[in-house]
N, C-alpha and C positions, 0 to 999 in steps of 0.2 A: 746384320748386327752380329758382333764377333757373343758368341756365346758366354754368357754371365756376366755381362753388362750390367742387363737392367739389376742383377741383384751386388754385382759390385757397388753400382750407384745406391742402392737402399741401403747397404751397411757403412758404405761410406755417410749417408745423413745419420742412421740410426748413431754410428758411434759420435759424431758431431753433435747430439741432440734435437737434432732437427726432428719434430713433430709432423709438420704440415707438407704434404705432399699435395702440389697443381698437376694435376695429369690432362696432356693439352697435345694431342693430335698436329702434327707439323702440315703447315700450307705449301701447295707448288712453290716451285720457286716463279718468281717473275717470268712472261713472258710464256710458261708453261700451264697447259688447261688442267691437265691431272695430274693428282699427286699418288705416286709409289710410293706403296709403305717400306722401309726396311729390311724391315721382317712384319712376313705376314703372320706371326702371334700378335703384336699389336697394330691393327690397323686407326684402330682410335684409341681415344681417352677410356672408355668401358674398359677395353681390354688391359689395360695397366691396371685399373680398379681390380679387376676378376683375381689376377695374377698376385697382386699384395695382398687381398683377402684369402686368397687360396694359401698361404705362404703362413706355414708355421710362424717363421721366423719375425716374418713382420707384419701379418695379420691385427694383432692387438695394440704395435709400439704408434701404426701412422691413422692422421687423421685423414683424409682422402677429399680434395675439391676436383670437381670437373668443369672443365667449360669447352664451348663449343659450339660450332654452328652446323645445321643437318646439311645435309645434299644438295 
């Protein structure tokens, strides 16, 4: 993941108004049994959660859903 994405992406919603954040872990692709993260900072949906609450900047503006299914 090219670095400052994920926080490109949150200021891009934060300035659009956008509230609600879905944090949702990508599936293999077809065909394939496992799925590689990106970037190993986020391997699921938690780790996006950790990251916006850790984050001065958008800690307080987003509201945070997760979903997901375990192992």
């Amino acid at each position: 993941m090219v670095p400052g994405m994920v926080d490109d992406a949150l200021r891009a919603a934060k300035v659009r108004g956008i509230q609600n954040i879905l944090a949702l872990r990508n599936d293999p692709s077809r065909g394939t049994e496992h799925w590689t993260p990106v970037d190993s900072q986020f391997t699921c949906g938690i780790d996006l959660v950790k990251y916006i609450r850790s984050s001065p900047e958008f800690s307080s503006h987003f509201c945070i859903g997760v979903a997901g299914k375990g192992p």
